[in-house]
N, C-alpha and C positions, 0 to 999 in steps of 0.2 A: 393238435396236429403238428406235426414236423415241418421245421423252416422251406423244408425241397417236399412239401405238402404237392401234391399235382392230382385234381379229379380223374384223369384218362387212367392212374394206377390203382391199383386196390389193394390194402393195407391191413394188416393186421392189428387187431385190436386187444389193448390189456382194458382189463373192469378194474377196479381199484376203490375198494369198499371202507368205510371209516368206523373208527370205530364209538363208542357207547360216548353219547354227551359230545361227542366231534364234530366236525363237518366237511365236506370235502375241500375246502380254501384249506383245511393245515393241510392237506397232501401239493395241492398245487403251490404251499408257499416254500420257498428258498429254492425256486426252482430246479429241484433235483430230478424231480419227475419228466420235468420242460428238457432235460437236458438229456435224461435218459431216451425220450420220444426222440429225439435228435440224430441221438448215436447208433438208434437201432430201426429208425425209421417205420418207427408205429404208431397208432392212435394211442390215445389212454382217456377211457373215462371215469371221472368220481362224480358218482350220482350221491345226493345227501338221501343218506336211509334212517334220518330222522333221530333224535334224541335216544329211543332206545326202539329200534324194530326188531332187532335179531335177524332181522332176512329173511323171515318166513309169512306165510300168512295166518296171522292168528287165527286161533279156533277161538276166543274170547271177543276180540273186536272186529269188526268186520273191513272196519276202517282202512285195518294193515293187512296189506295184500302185499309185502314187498317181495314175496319170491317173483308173484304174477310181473308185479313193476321191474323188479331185475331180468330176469330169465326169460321174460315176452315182452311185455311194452317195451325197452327201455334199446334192448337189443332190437326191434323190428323200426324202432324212430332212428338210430344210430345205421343201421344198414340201412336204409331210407333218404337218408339225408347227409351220407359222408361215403366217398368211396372206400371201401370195408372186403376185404375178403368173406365172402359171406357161406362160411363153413365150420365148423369145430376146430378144424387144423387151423384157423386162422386167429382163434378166439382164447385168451386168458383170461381167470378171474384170482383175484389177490384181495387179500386185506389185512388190518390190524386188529387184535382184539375182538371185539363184538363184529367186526368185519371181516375178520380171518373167519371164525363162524360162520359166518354167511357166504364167503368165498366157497367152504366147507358144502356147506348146505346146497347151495346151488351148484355148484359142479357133482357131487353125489347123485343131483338128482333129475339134473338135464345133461348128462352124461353125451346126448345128440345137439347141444347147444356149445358146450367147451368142451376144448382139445388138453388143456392144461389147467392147473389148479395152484395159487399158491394160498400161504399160510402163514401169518407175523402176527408171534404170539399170541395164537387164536384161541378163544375159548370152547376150545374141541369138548371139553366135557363140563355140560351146565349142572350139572346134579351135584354136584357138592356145593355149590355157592346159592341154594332157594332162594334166597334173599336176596340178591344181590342184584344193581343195574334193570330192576326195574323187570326181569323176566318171569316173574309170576306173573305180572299183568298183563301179559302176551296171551301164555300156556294157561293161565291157572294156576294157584299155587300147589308143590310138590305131594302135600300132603291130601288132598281134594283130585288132582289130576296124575298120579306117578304116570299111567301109560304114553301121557303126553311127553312127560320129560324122558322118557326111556325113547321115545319113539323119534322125538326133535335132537337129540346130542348127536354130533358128529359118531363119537366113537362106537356108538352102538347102529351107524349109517354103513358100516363097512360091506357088507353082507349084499349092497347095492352096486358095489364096483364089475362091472365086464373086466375081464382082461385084457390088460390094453389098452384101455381105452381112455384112459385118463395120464395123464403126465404130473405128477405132485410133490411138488418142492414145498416141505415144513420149517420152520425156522424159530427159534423162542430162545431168549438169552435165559445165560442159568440161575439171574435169584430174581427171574418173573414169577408172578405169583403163578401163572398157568402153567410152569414150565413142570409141574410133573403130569400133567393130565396129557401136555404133548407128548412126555416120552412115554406116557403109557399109549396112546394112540400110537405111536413111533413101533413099539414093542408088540402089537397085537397087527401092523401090517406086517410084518417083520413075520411075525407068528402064521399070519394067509398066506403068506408069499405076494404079496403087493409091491410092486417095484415103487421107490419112492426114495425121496433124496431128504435126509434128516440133517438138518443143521444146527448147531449150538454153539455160544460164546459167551462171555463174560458180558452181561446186561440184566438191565430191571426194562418195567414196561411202562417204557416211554420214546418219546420223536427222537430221539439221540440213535436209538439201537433202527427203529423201524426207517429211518432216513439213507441207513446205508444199510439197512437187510434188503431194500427195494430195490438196488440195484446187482444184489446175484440174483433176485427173484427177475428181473428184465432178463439178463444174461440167460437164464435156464429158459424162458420162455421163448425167446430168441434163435436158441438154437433148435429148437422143437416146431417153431412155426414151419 
C-alpha cells in the first residue's frame, strides 16, 4: 500500500507476477516497486506463482489451478480486504519472464477482470523452448500434447483480444533470449491492428533491465487508470 494508504479511498491495483525459479520478495526487494506505489498512489500485488506454474491451470496436474488463483481467488480476497477500485479500469497485470506469460495469459483471457496488460521480457511464445523451465510438466510434453502448446502460447492467444479493451505495454531488452518471439508477437499485433506500445533497449534477461522496465510499465498503467 502507499504511505498516504487511506481505507475511505479506493485504489487501483497492479498484479505483478514473478518469474520461473523466483519469488515475489525479488520484486519487493530495493524497494523500487515500494517507491513506484508512492509516486503513483496504487496497490501492487506479488502473489508467489510457484517455482514453475506458468499461470495457467494445468491439464496434467490438478494441483495448479494458477489462472483460477490469479484471476478469481486472489482478486476477490485483495478486493475483500483492501480498499481497491473494484473494476477493470482500475486493475493491471505485469510480469517478468514466466510471469510476463502469465501476465499475457491472464489478461487475454479475463479480458472483464483487467483494464491493462504489461509484459517484461515474457515468454510470449513456449513452443520453441519444449524443454525448458519445467513446462512440459504443466502441458505435457510438445511432442504427446502439440494442441496444448498451440492453444497455451500467448502469441497464438491474439484472436481473443475485443477491441479495446485491453491497454498493453510489451517490453524485452535486445540480447534476451525472448526477444525475438516478442518482436514476432510485436509484428503479428501490428499485423491485427491491435494498439499496443512495443519497447526495446539494450538488455539481457535479468533484475538490472526488469527493475527499471517496471517503472515505464507504472507510468503507462497510471495514466490509463
Amino acid at each position: 500500500t502507499p504511505d498516504s494508504y487511506d481505507p475511505s479511498k479506493d485504489y487501483p491495483v497492479v498484479y505483478i507476477l514473478h518469474g520461473y525459479s523466483d519469488s515475489p520478495q525479488k520484486w519487493a526487494a530495493g524497494g523500487v516497486v515500494g517507491q513506484l506505489v508512492d509516486q503513483y498512489n496504487v496497490l501492487a500485488v506479488m502473489p508467489d506463482g510457484g517455482f514453475s506454474s506458468w499461470y495457467f491451470d494445468s491439464p496434467v496436474m490438478p494441483e495448479y489451478k494458477y489462472e483460477t488463483f490469479i484471476s478469481k481467488e486472489l482478486i476477490e480476497y485483495i478486493d475483500r480486504n483492501y480498499s481497491t477500485v473494484r473494476d477493470r479500469k482500475g486493475r493491471a497485470i505485469t510480469g517478468n519472464s514466466m510471469g510476463g506469460h502469465g501476465a499475457m495469459y491472464n489478461a487475454f483471457r479475463h479480458q472483464d477482470v483487467y483494464g491493462c496488460v504489461g509484459c517484461l521480457s515474457g515468454g510470449v511464445d513456449i513452443r520453441p523452448f519444449p524443454n525448458e523451465w519445467h513446462i512440459s510438466q504443466r502441458l505435457g510434453t510438445i511432442e504427446e500434447y502439440p494442441e496444448r502448446w498451440e492453444e497455451n502460447t500467448i502469441i497464438n492467444m491474439t484472436h481473443l483480444l475485443k477491441p479495446g479493451a485491453l491497454n498493453i505495454a510489451i517490453d524485452c531488452g535486445t540480447e534476451d533470449f525472448f526477444y525475438e518471439v516478442n518482436c514476432n508477437l510485436h509484428e503479428k499485433l501490428l499485423a491485427e491492428g491491435i494498439p499496443h506500445e512495443f519497447t526495446t533497449r539494450p538488455g539481457v534477461h535479468n533484475w538490472v533491465y526488469w527493475m527499471n522496465a517496471i517503472k515505464y510499465q507504472f507510468l503507462f498503467f497510471a495514466d490509463r487508470f
